[in-house]
N, C-alpha and C positions, 0 to 999 in steps of 0.2 A: 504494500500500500504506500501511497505518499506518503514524504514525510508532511509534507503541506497542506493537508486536506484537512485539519483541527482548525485554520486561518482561510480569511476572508471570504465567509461566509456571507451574505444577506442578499443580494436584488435578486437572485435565482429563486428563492423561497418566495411564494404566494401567499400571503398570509391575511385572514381573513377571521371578520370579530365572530365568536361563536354565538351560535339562536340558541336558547335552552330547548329542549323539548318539550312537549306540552302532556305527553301521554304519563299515564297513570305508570306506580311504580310495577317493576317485574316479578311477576307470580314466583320466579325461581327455581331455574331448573331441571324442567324436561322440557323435551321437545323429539315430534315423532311420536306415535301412535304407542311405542313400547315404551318410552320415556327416553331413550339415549339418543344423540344425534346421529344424522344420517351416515351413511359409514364414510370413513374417507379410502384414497387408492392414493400411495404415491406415486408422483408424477415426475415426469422428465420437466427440469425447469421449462417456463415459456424463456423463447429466443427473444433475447434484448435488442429494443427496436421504440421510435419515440410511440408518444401515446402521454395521459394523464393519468392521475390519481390525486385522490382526496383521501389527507388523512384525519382523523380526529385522534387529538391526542393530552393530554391532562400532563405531558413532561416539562422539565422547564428549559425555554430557548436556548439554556448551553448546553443541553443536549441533543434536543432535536436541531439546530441549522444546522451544524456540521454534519451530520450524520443525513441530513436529508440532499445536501446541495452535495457530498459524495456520491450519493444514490442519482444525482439528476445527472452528472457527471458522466457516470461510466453508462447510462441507461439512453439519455437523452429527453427521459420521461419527466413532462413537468409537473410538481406536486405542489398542490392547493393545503397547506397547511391551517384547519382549524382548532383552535386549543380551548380551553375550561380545564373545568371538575370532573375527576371520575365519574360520580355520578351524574353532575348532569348531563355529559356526553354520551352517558348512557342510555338516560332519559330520550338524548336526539337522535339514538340510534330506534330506539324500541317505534318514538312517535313516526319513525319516517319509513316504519315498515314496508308501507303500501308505494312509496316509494323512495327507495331508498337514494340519497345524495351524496352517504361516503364511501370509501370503499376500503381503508383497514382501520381499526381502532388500534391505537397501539401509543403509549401504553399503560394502562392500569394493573393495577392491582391483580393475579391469575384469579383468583377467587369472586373478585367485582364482576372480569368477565365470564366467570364459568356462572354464577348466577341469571348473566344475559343471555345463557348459550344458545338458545332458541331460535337467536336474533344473525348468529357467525352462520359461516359456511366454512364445512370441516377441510381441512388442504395438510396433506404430509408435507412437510417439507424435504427439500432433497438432503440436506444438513440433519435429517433427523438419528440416524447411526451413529453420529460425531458430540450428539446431546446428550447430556446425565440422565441417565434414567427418571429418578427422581423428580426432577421438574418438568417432565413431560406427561403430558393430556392424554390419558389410555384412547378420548374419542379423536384426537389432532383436532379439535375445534382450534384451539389456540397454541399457539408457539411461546416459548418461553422466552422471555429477552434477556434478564438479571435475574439472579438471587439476590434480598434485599432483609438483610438483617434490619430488626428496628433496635430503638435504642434510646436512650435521657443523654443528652446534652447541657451541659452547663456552661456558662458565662462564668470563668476565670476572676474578674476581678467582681463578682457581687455572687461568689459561695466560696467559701473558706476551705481549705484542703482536708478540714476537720469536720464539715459539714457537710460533707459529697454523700447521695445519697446512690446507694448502691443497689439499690431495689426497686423495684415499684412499690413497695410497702413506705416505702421513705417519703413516697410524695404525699403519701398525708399526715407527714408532720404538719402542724397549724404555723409554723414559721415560712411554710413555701405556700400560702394562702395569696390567691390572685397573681402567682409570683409562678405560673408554669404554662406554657403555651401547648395547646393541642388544639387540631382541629378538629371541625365538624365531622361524622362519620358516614352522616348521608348526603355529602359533597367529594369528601377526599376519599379513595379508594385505600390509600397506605392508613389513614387514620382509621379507616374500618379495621383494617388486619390488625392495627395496634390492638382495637380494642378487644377482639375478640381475645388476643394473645394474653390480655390481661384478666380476661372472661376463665381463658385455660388455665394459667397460674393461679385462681384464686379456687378453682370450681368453678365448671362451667354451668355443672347440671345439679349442685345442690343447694345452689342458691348465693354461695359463697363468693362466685366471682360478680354477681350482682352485689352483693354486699359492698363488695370494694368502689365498683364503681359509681355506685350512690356517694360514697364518701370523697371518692377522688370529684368527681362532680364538684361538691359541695367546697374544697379546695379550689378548686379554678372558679371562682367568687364571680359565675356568672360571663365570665371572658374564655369564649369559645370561638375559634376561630374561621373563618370562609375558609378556608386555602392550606394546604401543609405548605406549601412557601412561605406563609406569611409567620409559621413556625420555624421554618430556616432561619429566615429575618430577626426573628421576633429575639432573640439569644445573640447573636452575636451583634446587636444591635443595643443591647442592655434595655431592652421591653420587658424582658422577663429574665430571671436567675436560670428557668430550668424551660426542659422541652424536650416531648415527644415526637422523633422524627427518623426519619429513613438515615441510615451509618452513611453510605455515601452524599449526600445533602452535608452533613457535620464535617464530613472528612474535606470535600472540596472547602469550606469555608476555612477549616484549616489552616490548610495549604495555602490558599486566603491570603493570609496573616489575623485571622482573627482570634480571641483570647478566650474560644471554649475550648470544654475538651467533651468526650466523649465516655460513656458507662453502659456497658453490658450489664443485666437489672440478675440479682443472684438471683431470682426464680427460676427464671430461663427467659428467653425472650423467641421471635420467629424468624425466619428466613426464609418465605412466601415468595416467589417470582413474582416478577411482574411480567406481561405479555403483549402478546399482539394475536389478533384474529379478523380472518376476512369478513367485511360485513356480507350479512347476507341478500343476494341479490345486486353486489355490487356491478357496476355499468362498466368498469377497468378492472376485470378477472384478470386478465394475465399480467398487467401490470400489477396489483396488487401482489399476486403471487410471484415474481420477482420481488419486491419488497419483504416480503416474509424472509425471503431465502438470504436475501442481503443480510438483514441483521442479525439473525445465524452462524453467517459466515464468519471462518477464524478472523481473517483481518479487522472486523468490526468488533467483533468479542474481545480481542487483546486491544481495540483501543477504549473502549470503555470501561476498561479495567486501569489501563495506563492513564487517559485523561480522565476519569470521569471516580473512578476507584470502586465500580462497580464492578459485581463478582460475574464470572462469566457464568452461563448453564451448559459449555461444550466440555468435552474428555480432555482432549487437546491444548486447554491456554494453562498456563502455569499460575499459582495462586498471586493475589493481588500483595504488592511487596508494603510489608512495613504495616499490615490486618493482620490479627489471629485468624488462623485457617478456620473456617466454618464450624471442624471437627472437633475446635478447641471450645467454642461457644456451647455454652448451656441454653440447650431449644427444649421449648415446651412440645407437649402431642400434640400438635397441634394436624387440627383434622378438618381439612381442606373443602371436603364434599359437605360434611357440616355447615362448616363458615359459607359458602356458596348456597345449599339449600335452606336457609334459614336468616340470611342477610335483611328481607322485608321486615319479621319478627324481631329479628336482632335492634334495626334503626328504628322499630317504630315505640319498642321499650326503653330505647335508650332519649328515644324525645320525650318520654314521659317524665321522664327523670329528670331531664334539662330543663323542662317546664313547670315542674314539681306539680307533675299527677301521680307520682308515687314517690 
Protein backbone atom coordinates (compact mmCIF):
# COMPACT_ATOMS: atom_id res chain seq x y z
CA UNK A 1 0.00 0.00 0.00
CA UNK A 2 1.09 3.64 -0.10
CA UNK A 3 2.92 5.12 2.12
CA UNK A 4 0.68 8.36 1.40
CA UNK A 5 -2.68 7.28 1.26
CA UNK A 6 -3.23 8.25 5.43
CA UNK A 7 -2.73 12.34 3.71
CA UNK A 8 -4.71 14.49 1.66
CA UNK A 9 -7.78 13.21 1.85
CA UNK A 10 -11.20 15.57 1.20
CA UNK A 11 -12.63 16.97 -2.21
CA UNK A 12 -12.90 13.15 -3.53
CA UNK A 13 -15.27 12.26 -0.48
CA UNK A 14 -19.10 13.27 -1.07
CA UNK A 15 -20.27 14.11 1.95
CA UNK A 16 -23.70 14.74 2.73
CA UNK A 17 -25.82 15.84 6.02
CA UNK A 18 -27.64 12.68 7.31
CA UNK A 19 -32.08 12.57 7.35
CA UNK A 20 -32.97 10.54 10.57
CA UNK A 21 -35.38 7.99 9.68
CA UNK A 22 -38.79 8.04 10.58
CA UNK A 23 -39.61 4.35 10.86
CA UNK A 24 -40.53 2.77 14.02
CA UNK A 25 -37.65 0.87 16.07
CA UNK A 26 -36.41 -2.91 14.85
CA UNK A 27 -38.41 -5.80 16.12
CA UNK A 28 -34.94 -7.77 16.30
CA UNK A 29 -33.80 -10.40 14.73
CA UNK A 30 -35.09 -12.69 12.26
CA UNK A 31 -35.73 -12.43 9.15
CA UNK A 32 -36.85 -15.31 6.59
CA UNK A 33 -39.76 -17.43 7.09
CA UNK A 34 -37.24 -19.87 9.45
CA UNK A 35 -35.95 -16.95 11.34
CA UNK A 36 -32.05 -16.92 9.90
CA UNK A 37 -31.12 -14.82 6.84
CA UNK A 38 -31.03 -15.88 3.41
CA UNK A 39 -28.15 -18.07 2.90
CA UNK A 40 -25.02 -16.59 1.45
CA UNK A 41 -22.52 -18.21 -1.46
CA UNK A 42 -19.02 -16.98 -1.68
CA UNK A 43 -18.32 -15.04 -4.53
CA UNK A 44 -15.59 -14.34 -6.85
CA UNK A 45 -14.94 -10.51 -6.02
CA UNK A 46 -16.85 -8.11 -8.71
CA UNK A 47 -14.19 -6.66 -11.25
CA UNK A 48 -13.11 -3.14 -10.34
CA UNK A 49 -14.51 -0.73 -12.61
CA UNK A 50 -16.19 3.15 -11.88
CA UNK A 51 -19.72 3.13 -10.60
CA UNK A 52 -21.01 4.76 -7.07
CA UNK A 53 -21.83 3.90 -3.80
CA UNK A 54 -23.48 5.35 -0.79
CA UNK A 55 -22.30 4.68 2.58
CA UNK A 56 -23.93 5.23 5.83
CA UNK A 57 -21.63 5.22 8.45
CA UNK A 58 -21.60 6.49 12.58
CA UNK A 59 -17.22 6.59 12.35
CA UNK A 60 -15.51 9.53 12.94
CA UNK A 61 -13.80 11.44 9.69
CA UNK A 62 -10.38 10.38 10.66
CA UNK A 63 -11.35 7.36 9.96
CA UNK A 64 -13.43 7.06 7.35
CA UNK A 65 -11.73 9.95 4.48
CA UNK A 66 -8.70 8.07 4.37
CA UNK A 67 -9.93 4.87 4.03
CA UNK A 68 -12.63 5.90 1.68
CA UNK A 69 -10.73 8.24 -0.83
CA UNK A 70 -8.02 4.97 -0.95
CA UNK A 71 -11.16 2.93 -1.99
CA UNK A 72 -12.11 5.62 -4.75
CA UNK A 73 -8.44 5.54 -5.69
CA UNK A 74 -7.80 2.08 -6.76
CA UNK A 75 -11.64 1.53 -7.65
CA UNK A 76 -12.59 4.74 -9.58
CA UNK A 77 -15.90 4.37 -7.77
CA UNK A 78 -17.38 7.55 -6.36
CA UNK A 79 -18.61 7.25 -2.61
CA UNK A 80 -21.44 9.51 -1.20
CA UNK A 81 -20.53 9.46 2.38
CA UNK A 82 -23.53 9.94 4.82
CA UNK A 83 -22.75 9.89 8.80
CA UNK A 84 -24.88 10.05 12.30
CA UNK A 85 -25.63 7.71 15.05
CA UNK A 86 -25.65 4.16 15.12
CA UNK A 87 -28.97 4.18 15.73
CA UNK A 88 -30.37 6.60 13.89
CA UNK A 89 -28.76 5.22 10.68
CA UNK A 90 -30.30 2.44 11.41
CA UNK A 91 -33.60 3.93 11.86
CA UNK A 92 -32.74 5.36 7.96
CA UNK A 93 -31.81 2.13 6.99
CA UNK A 94 -35.11 0.20 8.20
CA UNK A 95 -37.44 3.53 7.16
CA UNK A 96 -36.08 3.21 3.44
CA UNK A 97 -36.95 -0.24 3.12
CA UNK A 98 -39.22 0.10 0.39
CA UNK A 99 -36.75 1.88 -1.19
CA UNK A 100 -33.70 1.72 -0.39
CA UNK A 101 -30.86 4.84 -0.86
CA UNK A 102 -27.70 3.36 0.76
CA UNK A 103 -25.96 0.75 -0.08
CA UNK A 104 -23.25 -0.49 2.81
CA UNK A 105 -23.62 0.45 6.59
CA UNK A 106 -20.49 0.31 7.89
CA UNK A 107 -19.72 0.90 10.65
CA UNK A 108 -21.52 0.02 13.93
CA UNK A 109 -21.46 -1.74 16.59
CA UNK A 110 -21.74 -6.01 15.05
CA UNK A 111 -24.43 -6.59 17.55
CA UNK A 112 -26.43 -2.86 16.52
CA UNK A 113 -26.30 -4.60 13.19
CA UNK A 114 -27.08 -8.04 13.79
CA UNK A 115 -30.26 -6.63 15.56
CA UNK A 116 -31.17 -4.98 11.96
CA UNK A 117 -30.28 -8.02 10.17
CA UNK A 118 -33.52 -8.36 8.31
CA UNK A 119 -32.61 -5.04 6.67
CA UNK A 120 -28.53 -6.48 5.08
CA UNK A 121 -28.09 -8.74 2.25
CA UNK A 122 -25.81 -11.74 3.29
CA UNK A 123 -22.29 -11.57 0.98
CA UNK A 124 -19.12 -13.85 1.88
CA UNK A 125 -16.45 -12.15 1.42
CA UNK A 126 -13.46 -13.33 -0.51
CA UNK A 127 -11.18 -12.34 2.76
CA UNK A 128 -13.30 -14.57 4.72
CA UNK A 129 -10.54 -17.71 5.31
CA UNK A 130 -7.95 -14.95 6.30
CA UNK A 131 -10.76 -13.61 9.32
CA UNK A 132 -10.70 -14.83 13.19
CA UNK A 133 -13.09 -17.12 13.55
CA UNK A 134 -14.50 -15.40 16.30
CA UNK A 135 -15.76 -12.22 14.95
CA UNK A 136 -17.38 -13.73 12.05
CA UNK A 137 -21.26 -13.92 11.39
CA UNK A 138 -22.14 -17.81 11.06
CA UNK A 139 -25.11 -16.05 8.49
CA UNK A 140 -22.19 -13.48 6.56
CA UNK A 141 -24.85 -10.82 6.88
CA UNK A 142 -22.14 -8.75 8.09
CA UNK A 143 -18.36 -8.48 7.82
CA UNK A 144 -16.31 -7.70 10.79
CA UNK A 145 -14.08 -4.56 10.58
CA UNK A 146 -12.26 -4.20 14.30
CA UNK A 147 -12.32 -5.73 17.49
CA UNK A 148 -13.01 -2.87 19.96
CA UNK A 149 -12.26 -3.32 23.49
CA UNK A 150 -14.35 -0.79 25.71
CA UNK A 151 -12.87 0.82 28.45
CA UNK A 152 -12.85 4.21 31.55
CA UNK A 153 -10.61 6.95 30.52
CA UNK A 154 -9.46 9.59 32.72
CA UNK A 155 -8.24 13.09 32.45
CA UNK A 156 -4.71 13.02 34.11
CA UNK A 157 -4.80 16.20 35.77
CA UNK A 158 -8.53 16.26 37.54
CA UNK A 159 -8.02 12.26 39.11
CA UNK A 160 -5.35 11.78 41.25
CA UNK A 161 -3.15 8.54 40.70
CA UNK A 162 -4.72 7.52 44.13
CA UNK A 163 -8.16 7.99 42.83
CA UNK A 164 -8.09 6.00 39.43
CA UNK A 165 -10.93 3.99 39.59
CA UNK A 166 -10.21 0.45 38.34
CA UNK A 167 -13.69 -0.94 37.84
CA UNK A 168 -16.95 -0.14 36.81
CA UNK A 169 -17.94 -0.46 40.45
CA UNK A 170 -15.80 2.63 41.14
CA UNK A 171 -17.99 4.89 39.07
CA UNK A 172 -20.26 5.04 41.64
CA UNK A 173 -18.20 6.58 44.12
CA UNK A 174 -20.46 9.94 44.85
CA UNK A 175 -17.18 11.95 44.24
CA UNK A 176 -17.27 11.09 40.30
CA UNK A 177 -21.18 12.47 40.55
CA UNK A 178 -21.86 14.45 37.17
CA UNK A 179 -18.06 14.20 36.69
CA UNK A 180 -18.29 10.85 33.95
CA UNK A 181 -19.31 11.20 30.27
CA UNK A 182 -21.37 8.31 28.42
CA UNK A 183 -23.54 8.31 25.86
CA UNK A 184 -26.96 7.67 24.93
CA UNK A 185 -27.48 3.97 24.14
CA UNK A 186 -30.22 4.36 21.74
CA UNK A 187 -28.19 6.65 19.51
CA UNK A 188 -24.57 5.29 19.99
CA UNK A 189 -24.14 1.78 18.94
CA UNK A 190 -20.43 1.33 21.14
CA UNK A 191 -22.46 2.87 24.02
CA UNK A 192 -25.11 0.01 23.66
CA UNK A 193 -22.28 -2.72 23.84
CA UNK A 194 -20.90 -0.74 26.99
CA UNK A 195 -23.98 -1.02 28.54
CA UNK A 196 -24.91 -4.35 28.07
CA UNK A 197 -21.06 -5.26 29.18
CA UNK A 198 -21.85 -3.63 32.38
CA UNK A 199 -25.46 -5.47 32.32
CA UNK A 200 -22.91 -8.98 32.12
CA UNK A 201 -20.40 -7.87 34.83
CA UNK A 202 -23.19 -7.08 37.37
CA UNK A 203 -25.96 -9.94 36.35
CA UNK A 204 -27.53 -9.73 33.41
CA UNK A 205 -30.43 -11.90 34.34
CA UNK A 206 -30.93 -11.56 38.15
CA UNK A 207 -31.44 -8.33 38.20
CA UNK A 208 -28.02 -7.26 39.45
CA UNK A 209 -26.67 -5.80 36.51
CA UNK A 210 -29.85 -3.58 36.45
CA UNK A 211 -29.17 -2.67 39.87
CA UNK A 212 -25.83 -1.06 38.83
CA UNK A 213 -27.20 0.79 36.29
CA UNK A 214 -29.98 2.57 38.10
CA UNK A 215 -27.09 3.68 40.22
CA UNK A 216 -24.57 4.43 37.65
CA UNK A 217 -27.41 6.51 36.06
CA UNK A 218 -28.07 8.30 39.17
CA UNK A 219 -24.18 9.20 39.13
CA UNK A 220 -24.10 10.88 35.68
CA UNK A 221 -26.55 13.72 37.44
CA UNK A 222 -28.73 13.77 34.53
CA UNK A 223 -25.69 14.48 31.75
CA UNK A 224 -26.04 11.87 29.03
CA UNK A 225 -24.72 12.31 26.10
CA UNK A 226 -25.91 12.46 21.97
CA UNK A 227 -22.76 11.13 20.50
CA UNK A 228 -19.76 8.65 21.82
CA UNK A 229 -17.55 11.56 20.33
CA UNK A 230 -18.64 13.86 22.32
CA UNK A 231 -17.28 11.26 25.09
CA UNK A 232 -13.83 11.21 23.36
CA UNK A 233 -14.05 15.08 23.68
CA UNK A 234 -15.65 15.28 26.78
CA UNK A 235 -12.09 13.92 28.97
CA UNK A 236 -9.49 15.13 27.27
CA UNK A 237 -11.00 18.32 27.10
CA UNK A 238 -11.40 18.44 31.15
CA UNK A 239 -15.76 18.35 30.63
CA UNK A 240 -15.52 15.56 32.64
CA UNK A 241 -12.69 13.41 35.04
CA UNK A 242 -13.97 10.02 33.76
CA UNK A 243 -15.47 8.30 30.58
CA UNK A 244 -16.98 5.52 28.87
CA UNK A 245 -15.59 4.81 25.43
CA UNK A 246 -14.07 2.63 22.76
CA UNK A 247 -9.80 1.87 23.63
CA UNK A 248 -8.94 3.14 20.33
CA UNK A 249 -10.84 6.69 20.58
CA UNK A 250 -8.55 7.14 24.04
CA UNK A 251 -5.60 5.79 22.55
CA UNK A 252 -5.46 8.17 19.21
CA UNK A 253 -6.04 11.01 21.75
CA UNK A 254 -3.12 9.81 23.26
CA UNK A 255 -0.89 9.97 20.94
CA UNK A 256 -2.65 13.37 20.65
CA UNK A 257 -0.72 14.73 23.24
CA UNK A 258 -3.59 14.78 25.58
CA UNK A 259 -3.26 14.01 29.48
CA UNK A 260 -5.63 10.81 29.80
CA UNK A 261 -4.87 7.62 30.39
CA UNK A 262 -6.69 4.68 29.94
CA UNK A 263 -8.36 1.50 32.52
CA UNK A 264 -9.31 -1.85 31.72
CA UNK A 265 -12.48 -2.12 34.52
CA UNK A 266 -11.33 -5.56 36.99
CA UNK A 267 -14.67 -7.07 36.14
CA UNK A 268 -13.98 -7.74 32.61
CA UNK A 269 -14.80 -5.54 30.03
CA UNK A 270 -15.90 -6.60 25.85
CA UNK A 271 -14.32 -6.76 22.74
CA UNK A 272 -17.55 -6.78 20.28
CA UNK A 273 -16.50 -5.88 16.44
CA UNK A 274 -17.79 -3.44 14.88
CA UNK A 275 -18.89 -4.14 11.04
CA UNK A 276 -20.18 -3.52 7.95
CA UNK A 277 -23.18 -5.03 5.81
CA UNK A 278 -24.67 -4.79 2.60
CA UNK A 279 -27.84 -2.97 2.65
CA UNK A 280 -30.59 -4.78 1.46
CA UNK A 281 -31.65 -4.02 -1.93
CA UNK A 282 -28.85 -1.82 -2.59
CA UNK A 283 -28.90 -0.06 -6.37
CA UNK A 284 -24.53 -0.51 -6.28
CA UNK A 285 -24.26 -4.47 -5.49
CA UNK A 286 -21.05 -4.95 -6.96
CA UNK A 287 -19.74 -1.82 -5.89
CA UNK A 288 -20.78 -2.39 -2.44
CA UNK A 289 -19.21 -5.61 -2.42
CA UNK A 290 -15.93 -4.57 -3.55
CA UNK A 291 -16.10 -2.38 -0.57
CA UNK A 292 -16.68 -5.02 1.85
CA UNK A 293 -13.71 -6.89 0.50
CA UNK A 294 -11.45 -3.64 0.69
CA UNK A 295 -11.77 -3.37 4.21
CA UNK A 296 -10.94 -6.92 4.96
CA UNK A 297 -8.00 -6.65 3.15
CA UNK A 298 -4.44 -7.02 4.84
CA UNK A 299 -3.20 -3.68 3.73
CA UNK A 300 -6.39 -1.83 5.34
CA UNK A 301 -6.34 -4.07 8.47
CA UNK A 302 -2.53 -3.40 9.22
CA UNK A 303 -3.36 0.38 8.70
CA UNK A 304 -5.96 0.77 11.11
CA UNK A 305 -4.15 -0.92 13.48
CA UNK A 306 -0.94 1.31 12.62
CA UNK A 307 -2.81 4.65 12.35
CA UNK A 308 -5.83 4.28 13.89
CA UNK A 309 -4.80 1.60 16.88
CA UNK A 310 -7.42 -0.58 16.18
CA UNK A 311 -7.23 -4.26 16.57
CA UNK A 312 -7.54 -6.09 13.36
CA UNK A 313 -10.30 -9.26 12.81
CA UNK A 314 -7.61 -11.01 10.08
CA UNK A 315 -5.02 -14.29 11.18
CA UNK A 316 -2.42 -12.54 9.33
CA UNK A 317 -1.65 -8.66 10.94
CA UNK A 318 0.54 -8.82 13.96
CA UNK A 319 -0.85 -7.45 17.32
CA UNK A 320 -1.28 -3.64 17.70
CA UNK A 321 2.33 -2.50 19.25
CA UNK A 322 2.41 -0.82 22.79
CA UNK A 323 -1.81 -2.65 23.62
CA UNK A 324 -2.12 -5.73 25.92
CA UNK A 325 -2.82 -8.53 23.43
CA UNK A 326 -6.68 -9.15 23.68
CA UNK A 327 -5.79 -12.49 25.45
CA UNK A 328 -4.38 -10.57 28.38
CA UNK A 329 -7.74 -8.47 28.80
CA UNK A 330 -10.36 -9.70 31.20
CA UNK A 331 -13.68 -10.05 28.98
CA UNK A 332 -16.96 -10.68 30.34
CA UNK A 333 -19.52 -13.80 28.52
CA UNK A 334 -20.56 -11.64 26.81
CA UNK A 335 -23.38 -13.11 24.54
CA UNK A 336 -23.65 -11.58 21.31
CA UNK A 337 -27.07 -13.17 19.91
CA UNK A 338 -28.59 -11.84 23.36
CA UNK A 339 -27.38 -8.23 23.08
CA UNK A 340 -28.78 -8.25 19.26
CA UNK A 341 -32.20 -10.18 20.12
CA UNK A 342 -33.01 -8.01 22.94
CA UNK A 343 -31.55 -4.52 22.10
CA UNK A 344 -35.53 -2.88 21.75
CA UNK A 345 -36.10 -4.35 25.48
CA UNK A 346 -32.71 -3.52 26.51
CA UNK A 347 -33.12 0.66 25.39
CA UNK A 348 -36.42 0.83 26.16
CA UNK A 349 -35.75 -0.04 30.12
CA UNK A 350 -32.81 1.74 30.03
CA UNK A 351 -35.00 5.17 29.08
CA UNK A 352 -37.12 4.29 31.91
CA UNK A 353 -34.43 4.77 34.08
CA UNK A 354 -33.04 7.82 32.45
CA UNK A 355 -36.52 9.27 32.90
CA UNK A 356 -37.17 7.92 36.31
CA UNK A 357 -40.03 5.41 35.52
CA UNK A 358 -38.25 3.08 37.40
Amino acid sequence: MRKSWITGVSATVLLASVVTGCGTSSSGGTSGAAGSPAAATKETAPAAGKGKLTLYSPNAAEINNPIIKEFQDRTGIEVQLITGGTGDLLKRVQAETQNPLGDVFWAGGADSLEAYKQFFEPYITKEIDNLLPAYVDVFNVWTPFNALPMVITYNKELVKENELPTSWKDLLDPKWKGKIAYADPAKSGSSYTQLVTMLTAFGRDDGKGWDYVKKLNANLDGKLLSSSSLVQRGVPDKEFALGITLEDAAIRYIEGGSKIGVLYPSEGTSAVPDAAAIIKGSKNLSQAKQFIDFLVSKDVQELIQKEFKRRSVRKDVAPVEGLPQTKDIKLVNYDFIWSAANKNDVIKRFSKIITGQE
